[in-house]
PDB file of N, H, CA, C and O in Angstrom:
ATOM      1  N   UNK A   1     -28.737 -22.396  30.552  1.00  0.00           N
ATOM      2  CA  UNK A   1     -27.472 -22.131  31.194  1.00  0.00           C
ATOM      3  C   UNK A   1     -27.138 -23.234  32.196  1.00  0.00           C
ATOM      4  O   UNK A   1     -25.957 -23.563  32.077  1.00  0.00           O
ATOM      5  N   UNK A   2     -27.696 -23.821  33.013  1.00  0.00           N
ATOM      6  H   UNK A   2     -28.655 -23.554  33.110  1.00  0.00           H
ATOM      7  CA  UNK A   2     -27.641 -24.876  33.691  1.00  0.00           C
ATOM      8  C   UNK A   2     -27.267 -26.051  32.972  1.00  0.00           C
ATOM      9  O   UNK A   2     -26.352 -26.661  33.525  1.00  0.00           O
ATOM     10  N   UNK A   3     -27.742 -26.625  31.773  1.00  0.00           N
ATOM     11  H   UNK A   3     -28.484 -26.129  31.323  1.00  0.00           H
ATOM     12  CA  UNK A   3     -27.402 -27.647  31.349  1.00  0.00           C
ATOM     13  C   UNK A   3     -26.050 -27.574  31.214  1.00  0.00           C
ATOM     14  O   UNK A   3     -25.501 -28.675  31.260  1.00  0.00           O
ATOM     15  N   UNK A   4     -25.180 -26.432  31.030  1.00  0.00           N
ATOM     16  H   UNK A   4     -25.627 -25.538  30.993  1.00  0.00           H
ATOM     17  CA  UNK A   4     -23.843 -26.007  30.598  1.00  0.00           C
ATOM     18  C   UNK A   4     -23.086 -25.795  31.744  1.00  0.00           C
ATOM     19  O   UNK A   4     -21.872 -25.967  31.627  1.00  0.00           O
ATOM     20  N   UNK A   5     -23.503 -25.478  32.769  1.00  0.00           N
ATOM     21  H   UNK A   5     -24.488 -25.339  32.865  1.00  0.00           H
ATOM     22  CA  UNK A   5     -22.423 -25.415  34.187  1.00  0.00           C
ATOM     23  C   UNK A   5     -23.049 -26.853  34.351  1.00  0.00           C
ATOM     24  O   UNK A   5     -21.990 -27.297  33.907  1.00  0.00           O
ATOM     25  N   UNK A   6     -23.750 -27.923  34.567  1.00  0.00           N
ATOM     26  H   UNK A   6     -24.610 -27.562  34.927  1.00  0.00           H
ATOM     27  CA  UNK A   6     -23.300 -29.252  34.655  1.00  0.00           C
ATOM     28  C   UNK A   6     -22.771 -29.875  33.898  1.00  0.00           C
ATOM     29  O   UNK A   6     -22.489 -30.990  34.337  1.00  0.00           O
ATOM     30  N   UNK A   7     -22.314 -29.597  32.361  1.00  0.00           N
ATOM     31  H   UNK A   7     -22.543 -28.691  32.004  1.00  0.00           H
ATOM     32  CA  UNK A   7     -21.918 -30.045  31.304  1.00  0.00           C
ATOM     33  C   UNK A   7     -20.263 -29.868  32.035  1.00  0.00           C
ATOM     34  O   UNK A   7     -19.607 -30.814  32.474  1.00  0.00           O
ATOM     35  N   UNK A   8     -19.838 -28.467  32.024  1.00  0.00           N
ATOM     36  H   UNK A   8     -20.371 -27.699  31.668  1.00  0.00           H
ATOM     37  CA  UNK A   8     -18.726 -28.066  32.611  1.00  0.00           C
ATOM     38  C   UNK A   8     -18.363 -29.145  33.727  1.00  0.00           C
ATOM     39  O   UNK A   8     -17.381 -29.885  33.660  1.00  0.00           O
ATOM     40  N   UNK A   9     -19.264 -29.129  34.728  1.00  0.00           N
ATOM     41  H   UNK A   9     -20.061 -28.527  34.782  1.00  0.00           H
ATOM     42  CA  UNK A   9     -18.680 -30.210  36.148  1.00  0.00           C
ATOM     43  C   UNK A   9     -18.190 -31.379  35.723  1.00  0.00           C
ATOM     44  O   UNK A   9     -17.115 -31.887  36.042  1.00  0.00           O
ATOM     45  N   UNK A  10     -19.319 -31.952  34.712  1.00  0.00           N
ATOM     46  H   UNK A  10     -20.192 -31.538  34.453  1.00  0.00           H
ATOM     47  CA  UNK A  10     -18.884 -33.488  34.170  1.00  0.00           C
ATOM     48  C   UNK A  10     -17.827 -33.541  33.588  1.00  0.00           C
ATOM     49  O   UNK A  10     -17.214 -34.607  33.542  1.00  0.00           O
ATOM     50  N   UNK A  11     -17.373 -32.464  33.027  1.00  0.00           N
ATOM     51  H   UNK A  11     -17.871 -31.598  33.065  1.00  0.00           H
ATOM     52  CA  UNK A  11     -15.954 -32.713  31.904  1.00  0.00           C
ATOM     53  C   UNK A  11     -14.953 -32.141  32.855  1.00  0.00           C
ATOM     54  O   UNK A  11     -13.746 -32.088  32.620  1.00  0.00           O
ATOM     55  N   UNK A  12     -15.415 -31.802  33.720  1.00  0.00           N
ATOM     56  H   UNK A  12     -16.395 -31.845  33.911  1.00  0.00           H
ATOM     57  CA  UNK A  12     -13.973 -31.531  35.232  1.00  0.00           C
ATOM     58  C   UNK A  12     -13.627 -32.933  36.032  1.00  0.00           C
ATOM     59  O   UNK A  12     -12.589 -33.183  36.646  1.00  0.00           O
ATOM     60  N   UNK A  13     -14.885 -33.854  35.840  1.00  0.00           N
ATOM     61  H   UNK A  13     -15.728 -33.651  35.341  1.00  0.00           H
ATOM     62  CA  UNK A  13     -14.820 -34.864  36.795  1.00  0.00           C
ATOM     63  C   UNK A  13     -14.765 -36.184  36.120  1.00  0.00           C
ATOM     64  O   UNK A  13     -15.699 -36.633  35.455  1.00  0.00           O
ATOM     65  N   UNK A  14     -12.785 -37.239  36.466  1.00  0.00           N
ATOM     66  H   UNK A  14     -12.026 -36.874  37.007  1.00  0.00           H
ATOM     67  CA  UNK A  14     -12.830 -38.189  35.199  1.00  0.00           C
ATOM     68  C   UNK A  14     -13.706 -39.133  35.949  1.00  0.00           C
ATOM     69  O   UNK A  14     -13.687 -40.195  35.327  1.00  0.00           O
ATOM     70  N   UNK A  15     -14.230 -39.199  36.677  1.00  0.00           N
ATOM     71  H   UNK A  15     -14.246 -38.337  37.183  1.00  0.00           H
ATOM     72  CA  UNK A  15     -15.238 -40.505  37.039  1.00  0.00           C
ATOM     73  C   UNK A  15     -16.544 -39.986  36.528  1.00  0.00           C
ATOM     74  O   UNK A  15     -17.373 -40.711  37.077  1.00  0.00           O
ATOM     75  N   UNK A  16     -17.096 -39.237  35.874  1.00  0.00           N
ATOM     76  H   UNK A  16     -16.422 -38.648  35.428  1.00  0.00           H
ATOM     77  CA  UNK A  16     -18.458 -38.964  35.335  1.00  0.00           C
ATOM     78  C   UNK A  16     -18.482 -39.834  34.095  1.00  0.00           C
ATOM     79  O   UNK A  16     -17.566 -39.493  33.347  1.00  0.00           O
ATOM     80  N   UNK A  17     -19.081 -40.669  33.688  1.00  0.00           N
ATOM     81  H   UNK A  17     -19.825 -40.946  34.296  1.00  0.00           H
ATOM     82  CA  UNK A  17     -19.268 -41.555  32.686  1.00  0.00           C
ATOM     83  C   UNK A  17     -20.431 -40.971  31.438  1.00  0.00           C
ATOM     84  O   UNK A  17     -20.512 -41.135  30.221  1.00  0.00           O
ATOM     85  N   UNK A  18     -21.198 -40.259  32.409  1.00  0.00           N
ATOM     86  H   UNK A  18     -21.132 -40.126  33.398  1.00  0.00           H
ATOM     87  CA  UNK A  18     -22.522 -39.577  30.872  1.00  0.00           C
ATOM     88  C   UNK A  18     -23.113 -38.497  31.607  1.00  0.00           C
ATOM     89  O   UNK A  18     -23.056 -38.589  32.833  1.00  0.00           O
ATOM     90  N   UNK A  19     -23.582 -37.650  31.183  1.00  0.00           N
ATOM     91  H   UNK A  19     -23.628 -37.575  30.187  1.00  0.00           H
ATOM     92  CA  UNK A  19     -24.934 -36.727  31.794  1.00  0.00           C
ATOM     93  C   UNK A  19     -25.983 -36.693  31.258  1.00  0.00           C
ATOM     94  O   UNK A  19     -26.082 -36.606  30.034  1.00  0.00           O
ATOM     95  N   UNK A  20     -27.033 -36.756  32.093  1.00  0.00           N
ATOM     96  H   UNK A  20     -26.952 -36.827  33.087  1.00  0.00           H
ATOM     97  CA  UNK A  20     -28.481 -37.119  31.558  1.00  0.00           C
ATOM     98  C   UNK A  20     -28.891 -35.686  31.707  1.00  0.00           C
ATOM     99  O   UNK A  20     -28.731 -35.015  32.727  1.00  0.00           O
ATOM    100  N   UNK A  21     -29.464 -35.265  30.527  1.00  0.00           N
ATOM    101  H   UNK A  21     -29.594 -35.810  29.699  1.00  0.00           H
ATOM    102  CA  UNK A  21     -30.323 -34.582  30.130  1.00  0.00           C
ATOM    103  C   UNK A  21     -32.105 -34.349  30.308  1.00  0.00           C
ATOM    104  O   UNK A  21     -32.826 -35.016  29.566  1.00  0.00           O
ATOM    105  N   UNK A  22     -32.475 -33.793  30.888  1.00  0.00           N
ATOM    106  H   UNK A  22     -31.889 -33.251  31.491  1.00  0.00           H
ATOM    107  CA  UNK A  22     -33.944 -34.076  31.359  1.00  0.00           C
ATOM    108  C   UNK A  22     -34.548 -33.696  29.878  1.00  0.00           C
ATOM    109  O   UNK A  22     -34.012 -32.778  29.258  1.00  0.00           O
ATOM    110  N   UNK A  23     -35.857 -34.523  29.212  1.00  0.00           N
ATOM    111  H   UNK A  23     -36.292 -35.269  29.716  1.00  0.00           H
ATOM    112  CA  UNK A  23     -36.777 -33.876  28.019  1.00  0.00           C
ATOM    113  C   UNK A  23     -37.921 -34.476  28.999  1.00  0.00           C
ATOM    114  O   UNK A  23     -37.891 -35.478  29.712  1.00  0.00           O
ATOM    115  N   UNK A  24     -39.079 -33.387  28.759  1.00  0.00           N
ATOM    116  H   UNK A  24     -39.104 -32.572  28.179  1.00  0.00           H
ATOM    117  CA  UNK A  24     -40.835 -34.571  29.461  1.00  0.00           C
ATOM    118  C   UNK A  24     -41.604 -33.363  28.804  1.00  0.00           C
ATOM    119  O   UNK A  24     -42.271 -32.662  29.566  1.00  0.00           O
ATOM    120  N   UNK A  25     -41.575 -33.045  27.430  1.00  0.00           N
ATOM    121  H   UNK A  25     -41.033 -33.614  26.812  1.00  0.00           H
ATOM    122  CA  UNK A  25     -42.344 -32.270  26.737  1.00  0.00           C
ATOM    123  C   UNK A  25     -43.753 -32.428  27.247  1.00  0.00           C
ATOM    124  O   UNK A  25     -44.064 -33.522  27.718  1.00  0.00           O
ATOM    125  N   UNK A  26     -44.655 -31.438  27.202  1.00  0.00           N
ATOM    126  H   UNK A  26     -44.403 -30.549  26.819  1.00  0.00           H
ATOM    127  CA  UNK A  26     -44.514 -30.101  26.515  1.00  0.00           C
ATOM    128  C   UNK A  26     -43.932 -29.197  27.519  1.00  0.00           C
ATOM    129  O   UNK A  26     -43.577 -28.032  27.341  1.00  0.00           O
ATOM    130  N   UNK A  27     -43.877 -29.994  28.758  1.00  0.00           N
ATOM    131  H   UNK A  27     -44.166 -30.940  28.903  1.00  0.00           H
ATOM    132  CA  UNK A  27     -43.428 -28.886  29.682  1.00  0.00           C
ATOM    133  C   UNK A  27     -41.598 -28.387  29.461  1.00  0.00           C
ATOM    134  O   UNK A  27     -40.991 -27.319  29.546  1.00  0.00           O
ATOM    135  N   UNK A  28     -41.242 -29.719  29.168  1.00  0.00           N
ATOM    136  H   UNK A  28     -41.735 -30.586  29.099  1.00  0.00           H
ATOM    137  CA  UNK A  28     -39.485 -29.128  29.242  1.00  0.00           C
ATOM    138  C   UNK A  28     -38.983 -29.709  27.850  1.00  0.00           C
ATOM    139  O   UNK A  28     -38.954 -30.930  27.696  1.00  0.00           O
ATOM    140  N   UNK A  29     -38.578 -28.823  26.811  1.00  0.00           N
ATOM    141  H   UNK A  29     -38.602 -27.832  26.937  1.00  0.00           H
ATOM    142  CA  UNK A  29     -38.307 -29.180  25.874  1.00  0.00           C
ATOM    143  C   UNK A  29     -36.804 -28.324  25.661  1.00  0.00           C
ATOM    144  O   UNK A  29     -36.564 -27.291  26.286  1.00  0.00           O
ATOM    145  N   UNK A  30     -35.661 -29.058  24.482  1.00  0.00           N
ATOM    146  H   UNK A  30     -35.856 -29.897  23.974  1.00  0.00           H
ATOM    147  CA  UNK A  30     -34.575 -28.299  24.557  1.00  0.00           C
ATOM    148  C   UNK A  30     -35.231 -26.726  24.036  1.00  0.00           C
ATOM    149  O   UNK A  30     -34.465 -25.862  24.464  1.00  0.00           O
ATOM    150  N   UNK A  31     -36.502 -26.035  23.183  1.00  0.00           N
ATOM    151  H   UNK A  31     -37.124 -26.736  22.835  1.00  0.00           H
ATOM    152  CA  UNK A  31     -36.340 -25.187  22.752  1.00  0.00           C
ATOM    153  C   UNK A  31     -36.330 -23.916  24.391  1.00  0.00           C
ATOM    154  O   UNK A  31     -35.634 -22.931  24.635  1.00  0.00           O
ATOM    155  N   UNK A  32     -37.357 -24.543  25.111  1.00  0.00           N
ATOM    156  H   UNK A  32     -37.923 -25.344  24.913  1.00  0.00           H
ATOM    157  CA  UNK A  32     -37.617 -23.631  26.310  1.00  0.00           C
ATOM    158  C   UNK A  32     -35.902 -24.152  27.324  1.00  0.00           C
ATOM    159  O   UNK A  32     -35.365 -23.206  27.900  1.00  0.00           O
ATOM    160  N   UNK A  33     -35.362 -25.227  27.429  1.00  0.00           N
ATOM    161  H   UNK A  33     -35.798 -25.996  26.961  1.00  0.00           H
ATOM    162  CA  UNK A  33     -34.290 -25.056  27.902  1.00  0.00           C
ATOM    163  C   UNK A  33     -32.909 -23.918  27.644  1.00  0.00           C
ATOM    164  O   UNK A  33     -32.191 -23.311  28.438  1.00  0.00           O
ATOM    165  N   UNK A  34     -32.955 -23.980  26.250  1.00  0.00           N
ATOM    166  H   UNK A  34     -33.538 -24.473  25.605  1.00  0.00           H
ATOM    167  CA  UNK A  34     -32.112 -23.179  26.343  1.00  0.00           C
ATOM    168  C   UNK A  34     -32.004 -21.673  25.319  1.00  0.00           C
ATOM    169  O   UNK A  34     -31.204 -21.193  24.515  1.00  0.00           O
ATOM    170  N   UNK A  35     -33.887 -21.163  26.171  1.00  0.00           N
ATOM    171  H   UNK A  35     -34.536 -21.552  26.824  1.00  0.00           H
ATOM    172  CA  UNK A  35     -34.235 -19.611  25.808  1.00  0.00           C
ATOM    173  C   UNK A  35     -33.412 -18.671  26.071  1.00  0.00           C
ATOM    174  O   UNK A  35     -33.618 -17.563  25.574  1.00  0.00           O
ATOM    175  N   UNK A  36     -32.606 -18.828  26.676  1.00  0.00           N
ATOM    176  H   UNK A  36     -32.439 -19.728  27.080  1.00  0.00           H
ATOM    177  CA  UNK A  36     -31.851 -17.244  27.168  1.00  0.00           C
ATOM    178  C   UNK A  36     -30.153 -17.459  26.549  1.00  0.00           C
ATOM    179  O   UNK A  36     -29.262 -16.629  26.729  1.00  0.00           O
ATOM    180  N   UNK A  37     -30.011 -18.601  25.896  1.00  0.00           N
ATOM    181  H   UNK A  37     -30.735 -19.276  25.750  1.00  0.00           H
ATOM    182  CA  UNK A  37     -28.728 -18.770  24.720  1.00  0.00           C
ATOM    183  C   UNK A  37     -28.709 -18.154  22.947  1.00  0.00           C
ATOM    184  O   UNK A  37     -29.641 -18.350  22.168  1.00  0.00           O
ATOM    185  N   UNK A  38     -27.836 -17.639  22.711  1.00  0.00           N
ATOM    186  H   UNK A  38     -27.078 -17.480  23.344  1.00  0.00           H
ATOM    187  CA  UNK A  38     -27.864 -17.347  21.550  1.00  0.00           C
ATOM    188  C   UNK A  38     -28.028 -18.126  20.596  1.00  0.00           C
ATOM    189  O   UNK A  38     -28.396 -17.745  19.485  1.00  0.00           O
ATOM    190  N   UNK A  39     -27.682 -19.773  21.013  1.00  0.00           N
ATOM    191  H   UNK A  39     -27.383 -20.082  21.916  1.00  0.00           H
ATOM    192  CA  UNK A  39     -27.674 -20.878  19.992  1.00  0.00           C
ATOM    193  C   UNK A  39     -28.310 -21.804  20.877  1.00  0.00           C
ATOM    194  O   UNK A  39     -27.787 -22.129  21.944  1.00  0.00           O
ATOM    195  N   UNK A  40     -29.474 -22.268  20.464  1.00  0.00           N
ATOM    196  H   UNK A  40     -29.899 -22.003  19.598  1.00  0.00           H
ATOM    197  CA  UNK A  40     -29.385 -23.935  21.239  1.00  0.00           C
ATOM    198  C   UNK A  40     -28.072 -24.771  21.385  1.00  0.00           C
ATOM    199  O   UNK A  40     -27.097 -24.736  20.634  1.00  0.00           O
ATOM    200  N   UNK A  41     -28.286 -25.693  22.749  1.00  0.00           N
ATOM    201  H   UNK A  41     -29.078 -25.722  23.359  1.00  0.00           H
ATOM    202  CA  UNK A  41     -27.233 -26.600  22.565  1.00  0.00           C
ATOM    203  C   UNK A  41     -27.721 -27.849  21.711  1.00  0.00           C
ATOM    204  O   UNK A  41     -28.807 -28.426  21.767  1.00  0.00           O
ATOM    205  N   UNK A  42     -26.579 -28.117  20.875  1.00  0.00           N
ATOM    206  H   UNK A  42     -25.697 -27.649  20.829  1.00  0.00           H
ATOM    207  CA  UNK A  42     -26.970 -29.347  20.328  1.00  0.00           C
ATOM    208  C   UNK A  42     -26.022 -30.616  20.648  1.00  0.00           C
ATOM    209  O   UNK A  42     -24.827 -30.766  20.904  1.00  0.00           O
ATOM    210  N   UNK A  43     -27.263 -31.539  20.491  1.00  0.00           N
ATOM    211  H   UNK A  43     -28.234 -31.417  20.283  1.00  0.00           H
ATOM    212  CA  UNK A  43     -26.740 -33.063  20.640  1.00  0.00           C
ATOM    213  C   UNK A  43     -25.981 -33.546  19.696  1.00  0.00           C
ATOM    214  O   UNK A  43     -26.607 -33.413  18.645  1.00  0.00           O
ATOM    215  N   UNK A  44     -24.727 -34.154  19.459  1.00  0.00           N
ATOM    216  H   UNK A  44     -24.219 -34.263  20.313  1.00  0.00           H
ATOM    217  CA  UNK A  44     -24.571 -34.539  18.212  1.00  0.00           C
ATOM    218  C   UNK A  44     -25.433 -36.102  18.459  1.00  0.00           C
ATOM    219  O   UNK A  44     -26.083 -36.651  19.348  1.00  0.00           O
ATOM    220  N   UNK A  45     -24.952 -36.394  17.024  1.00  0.00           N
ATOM    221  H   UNK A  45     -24.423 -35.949  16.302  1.00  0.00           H
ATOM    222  CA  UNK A  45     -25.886 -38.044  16.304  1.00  0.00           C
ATOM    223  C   UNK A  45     -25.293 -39.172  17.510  1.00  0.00           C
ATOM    224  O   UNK A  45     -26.124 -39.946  17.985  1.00  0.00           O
ATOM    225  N   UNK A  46     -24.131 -39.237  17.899  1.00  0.00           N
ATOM    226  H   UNK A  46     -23.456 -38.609  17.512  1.00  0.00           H
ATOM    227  CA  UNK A  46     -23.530 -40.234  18.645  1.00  0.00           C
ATOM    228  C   UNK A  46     -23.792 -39.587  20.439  1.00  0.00           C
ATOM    229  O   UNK A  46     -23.092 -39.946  21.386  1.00  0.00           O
ATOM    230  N   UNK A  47     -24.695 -38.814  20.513  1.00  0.00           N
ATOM    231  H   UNK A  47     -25.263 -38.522  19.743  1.00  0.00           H
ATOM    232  CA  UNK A  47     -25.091 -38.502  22.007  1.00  0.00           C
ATOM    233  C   UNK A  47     -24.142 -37.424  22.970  1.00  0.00           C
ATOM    234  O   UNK A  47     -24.269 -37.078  24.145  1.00  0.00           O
ATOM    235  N   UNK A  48     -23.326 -37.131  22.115  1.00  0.00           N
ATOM    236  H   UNK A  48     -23.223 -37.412  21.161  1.00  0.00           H
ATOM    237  CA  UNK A  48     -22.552 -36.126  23.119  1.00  0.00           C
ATOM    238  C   UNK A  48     -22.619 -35.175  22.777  1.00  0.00           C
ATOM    239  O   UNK A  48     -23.202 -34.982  21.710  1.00  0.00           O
ATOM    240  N   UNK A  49     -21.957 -33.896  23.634  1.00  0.00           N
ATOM    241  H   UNK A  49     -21.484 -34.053  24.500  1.00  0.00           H
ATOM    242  CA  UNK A  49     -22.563 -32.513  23.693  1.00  0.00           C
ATOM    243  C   UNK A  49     -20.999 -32.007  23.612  1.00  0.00           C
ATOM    244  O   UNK A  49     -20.161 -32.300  24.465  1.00  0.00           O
ATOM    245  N   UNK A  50     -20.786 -31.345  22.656  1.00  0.00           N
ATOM    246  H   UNK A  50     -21.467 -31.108  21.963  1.00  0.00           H
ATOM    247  CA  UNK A  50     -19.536 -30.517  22.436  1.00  0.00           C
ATOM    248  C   UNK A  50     -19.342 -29.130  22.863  1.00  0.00           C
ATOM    249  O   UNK A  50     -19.391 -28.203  22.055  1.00  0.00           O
ATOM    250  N   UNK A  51     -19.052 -28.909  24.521  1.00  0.00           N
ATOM    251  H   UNK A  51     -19.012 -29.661  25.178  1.00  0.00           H
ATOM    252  CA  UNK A  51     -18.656 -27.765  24.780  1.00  0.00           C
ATOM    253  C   UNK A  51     -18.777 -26.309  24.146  1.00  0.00           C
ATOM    254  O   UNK A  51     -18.114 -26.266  23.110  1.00  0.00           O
ATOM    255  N   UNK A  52     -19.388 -25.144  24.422  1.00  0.00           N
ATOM    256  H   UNK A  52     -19.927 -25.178  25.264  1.00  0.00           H
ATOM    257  CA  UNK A  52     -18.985 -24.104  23.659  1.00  0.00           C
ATOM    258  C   UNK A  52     -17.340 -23.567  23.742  1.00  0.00           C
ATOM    259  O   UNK A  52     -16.676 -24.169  24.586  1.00  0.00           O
ATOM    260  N   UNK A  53     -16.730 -22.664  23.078  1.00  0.00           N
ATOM    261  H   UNK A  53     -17.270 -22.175  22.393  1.00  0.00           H
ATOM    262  CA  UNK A  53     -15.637 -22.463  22.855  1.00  0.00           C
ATOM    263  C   UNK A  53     -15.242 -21.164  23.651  1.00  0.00           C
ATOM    264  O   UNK A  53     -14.072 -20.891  23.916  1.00  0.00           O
ATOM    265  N   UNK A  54     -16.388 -20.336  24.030  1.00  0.00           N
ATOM    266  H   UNK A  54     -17.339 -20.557  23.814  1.00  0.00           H
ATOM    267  CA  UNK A  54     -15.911 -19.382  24.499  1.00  0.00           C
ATOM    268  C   UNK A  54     -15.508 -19.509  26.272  1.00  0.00           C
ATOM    269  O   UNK A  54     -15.522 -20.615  26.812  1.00  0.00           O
ATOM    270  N   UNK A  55     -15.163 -18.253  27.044  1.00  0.00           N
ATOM    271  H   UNK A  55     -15.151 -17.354  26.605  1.00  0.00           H
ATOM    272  CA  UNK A  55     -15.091 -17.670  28.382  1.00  0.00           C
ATOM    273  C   UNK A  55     -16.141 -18.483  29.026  1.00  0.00           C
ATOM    274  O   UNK A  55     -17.324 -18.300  28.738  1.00  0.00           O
ATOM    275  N   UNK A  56     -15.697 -19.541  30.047  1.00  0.00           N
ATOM    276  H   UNK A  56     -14.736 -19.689  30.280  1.00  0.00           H
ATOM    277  CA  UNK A  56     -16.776 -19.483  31.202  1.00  0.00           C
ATOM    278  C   UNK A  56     -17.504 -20.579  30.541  1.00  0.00           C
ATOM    279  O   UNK A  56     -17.036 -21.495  29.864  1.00  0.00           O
ATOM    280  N   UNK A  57     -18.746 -20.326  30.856  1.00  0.00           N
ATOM    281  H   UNK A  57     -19.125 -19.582  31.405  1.00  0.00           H
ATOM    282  CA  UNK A  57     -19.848 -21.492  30.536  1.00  0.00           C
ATOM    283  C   UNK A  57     -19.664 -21.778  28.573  1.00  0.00           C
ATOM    284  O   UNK A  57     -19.983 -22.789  27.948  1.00  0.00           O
ATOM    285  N   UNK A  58     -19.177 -20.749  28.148  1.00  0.00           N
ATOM    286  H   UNK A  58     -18.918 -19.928  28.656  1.00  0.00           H
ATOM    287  CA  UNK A  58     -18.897 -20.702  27.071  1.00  0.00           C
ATOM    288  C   UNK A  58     -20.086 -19.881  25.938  1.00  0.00           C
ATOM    289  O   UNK A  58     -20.066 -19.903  24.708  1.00  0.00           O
ATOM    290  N   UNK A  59     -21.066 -19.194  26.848  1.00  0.00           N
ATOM    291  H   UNK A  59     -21.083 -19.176  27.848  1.00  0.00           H
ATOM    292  CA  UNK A  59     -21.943 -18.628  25.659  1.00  0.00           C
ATOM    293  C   UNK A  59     -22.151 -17.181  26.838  1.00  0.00           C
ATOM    294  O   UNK A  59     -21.798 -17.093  28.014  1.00  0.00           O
ATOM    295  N   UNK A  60     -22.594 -16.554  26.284  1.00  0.00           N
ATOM    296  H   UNK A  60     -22.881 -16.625  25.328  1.00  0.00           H
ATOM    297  CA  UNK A  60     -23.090 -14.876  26.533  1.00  0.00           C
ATOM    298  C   UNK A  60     -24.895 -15.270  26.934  1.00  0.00           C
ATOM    299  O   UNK A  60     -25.387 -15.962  26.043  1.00  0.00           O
ATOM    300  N   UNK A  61     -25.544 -15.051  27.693  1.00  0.00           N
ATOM    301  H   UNK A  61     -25.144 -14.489  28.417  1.00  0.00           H
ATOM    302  CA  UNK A  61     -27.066 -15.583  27.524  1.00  0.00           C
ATOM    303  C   UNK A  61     -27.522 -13.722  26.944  1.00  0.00           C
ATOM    304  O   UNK A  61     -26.997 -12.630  27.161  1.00  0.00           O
ATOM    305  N   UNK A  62     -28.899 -14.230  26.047  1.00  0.00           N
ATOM    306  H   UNK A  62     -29.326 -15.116  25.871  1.00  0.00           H
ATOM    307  CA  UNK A  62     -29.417 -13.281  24.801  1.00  0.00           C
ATOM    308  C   UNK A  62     -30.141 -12.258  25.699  1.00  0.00           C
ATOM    309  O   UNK A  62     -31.256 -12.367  26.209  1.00  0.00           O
ATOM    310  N   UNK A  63     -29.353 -11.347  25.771  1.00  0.00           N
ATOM    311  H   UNK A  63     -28.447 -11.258  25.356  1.00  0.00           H
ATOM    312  CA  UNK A  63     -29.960 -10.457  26.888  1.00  0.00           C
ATOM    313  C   UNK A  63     -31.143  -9.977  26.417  1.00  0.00           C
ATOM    314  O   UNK A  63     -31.696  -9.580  27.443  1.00  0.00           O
ATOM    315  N   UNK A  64     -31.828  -9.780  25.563  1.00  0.00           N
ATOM    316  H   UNK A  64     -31.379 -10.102  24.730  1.00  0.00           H
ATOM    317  CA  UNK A  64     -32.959  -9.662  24.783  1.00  0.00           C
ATOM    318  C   UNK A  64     -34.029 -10.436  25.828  1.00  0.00           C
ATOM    319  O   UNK A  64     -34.815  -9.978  26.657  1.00  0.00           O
ATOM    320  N   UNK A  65     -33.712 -11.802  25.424  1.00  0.00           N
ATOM    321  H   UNK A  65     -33.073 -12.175  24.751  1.00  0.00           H
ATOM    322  CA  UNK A  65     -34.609 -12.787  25.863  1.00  0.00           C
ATOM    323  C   UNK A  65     -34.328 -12.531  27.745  1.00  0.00           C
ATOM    324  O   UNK A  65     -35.311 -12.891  28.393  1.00  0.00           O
ATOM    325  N   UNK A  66     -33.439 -12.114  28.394  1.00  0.00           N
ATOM    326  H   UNK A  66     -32.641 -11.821  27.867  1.00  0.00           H
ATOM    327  CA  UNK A  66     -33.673 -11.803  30.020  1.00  0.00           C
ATOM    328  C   UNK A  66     -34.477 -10.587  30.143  1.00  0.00           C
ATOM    329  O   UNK A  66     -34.821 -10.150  31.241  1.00  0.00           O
ATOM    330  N   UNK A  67     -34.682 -10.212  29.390  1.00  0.00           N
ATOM    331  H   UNK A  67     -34.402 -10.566  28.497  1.00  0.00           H
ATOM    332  CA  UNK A  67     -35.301  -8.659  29.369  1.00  0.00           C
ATOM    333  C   UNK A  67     -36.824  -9.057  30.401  1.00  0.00           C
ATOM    334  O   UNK A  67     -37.294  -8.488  31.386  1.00  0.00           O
ATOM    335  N   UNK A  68     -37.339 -10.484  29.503  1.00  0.00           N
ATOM    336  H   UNK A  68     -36.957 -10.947  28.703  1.00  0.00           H
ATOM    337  CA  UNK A  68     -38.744 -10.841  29.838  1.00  0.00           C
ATOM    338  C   UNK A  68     -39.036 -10.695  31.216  1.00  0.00           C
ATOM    339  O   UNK A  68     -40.128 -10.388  31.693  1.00  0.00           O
ATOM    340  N   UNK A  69     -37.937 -10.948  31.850  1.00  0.00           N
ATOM    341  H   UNK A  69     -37.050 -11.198  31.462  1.00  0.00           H
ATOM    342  CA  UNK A  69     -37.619 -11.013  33.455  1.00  0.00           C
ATOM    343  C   UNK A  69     -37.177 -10.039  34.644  1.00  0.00           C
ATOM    344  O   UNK A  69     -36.965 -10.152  35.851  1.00  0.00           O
ATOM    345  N   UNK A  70     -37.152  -9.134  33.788  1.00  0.00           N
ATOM    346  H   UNK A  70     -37.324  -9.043  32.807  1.00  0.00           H
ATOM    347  CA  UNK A  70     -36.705  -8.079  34.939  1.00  0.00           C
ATOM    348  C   UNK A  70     -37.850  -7.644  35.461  1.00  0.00           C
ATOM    349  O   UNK A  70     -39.005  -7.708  35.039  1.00  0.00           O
ATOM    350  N   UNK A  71     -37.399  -7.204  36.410  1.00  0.00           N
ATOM    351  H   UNK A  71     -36.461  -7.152  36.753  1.00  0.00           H
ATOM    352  CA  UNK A  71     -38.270  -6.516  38.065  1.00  0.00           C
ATOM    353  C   UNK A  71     -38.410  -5.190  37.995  1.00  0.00           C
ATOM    354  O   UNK A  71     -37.448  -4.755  37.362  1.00  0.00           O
ATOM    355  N   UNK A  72     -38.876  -4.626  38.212  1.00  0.00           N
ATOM    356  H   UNK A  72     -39.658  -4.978  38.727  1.00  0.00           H
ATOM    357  CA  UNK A  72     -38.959  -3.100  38.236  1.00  0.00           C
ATOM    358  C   UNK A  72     -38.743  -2.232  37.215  1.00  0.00           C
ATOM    359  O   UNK A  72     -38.851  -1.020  37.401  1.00  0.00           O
TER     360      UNK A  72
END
């Protein structure tokens, strides 16, 4: 979800030129980045990241997968 509210800022802001993406496997990989999305985000071939389409950040996070996290 984070990669996507900075994705959002950059495409609000015309002086942002690229956004860097953190990878330093095994610890941070896109599959554990984006666990709590219904879809991974994907890169296209030419390096850019095409917005989701929906409300807001543009995805619903897999409430399934927040489940792991609740408190009490």
């Amino acid at each position: 979800m984070g990669l996507l509210a900075n994705l959002h800022v950059a495409l609000a802001v015309s002086t942002c030129p690229y956004l860097e993406v953190p990878y330093d496997p095994p610890a941070w990989t896109p599959e554990r980045r984006d666990m709590l999305l219904p879809a991974p985000i994907e890169v296209e071939p030419d390096g850019t990241i095409v917005p989701p389409p929906g409300p807001g950040l543009g995805v619903s996070p897999e409430l399934d997968a927040l489940e792991a996290f609740r408190i009490g």
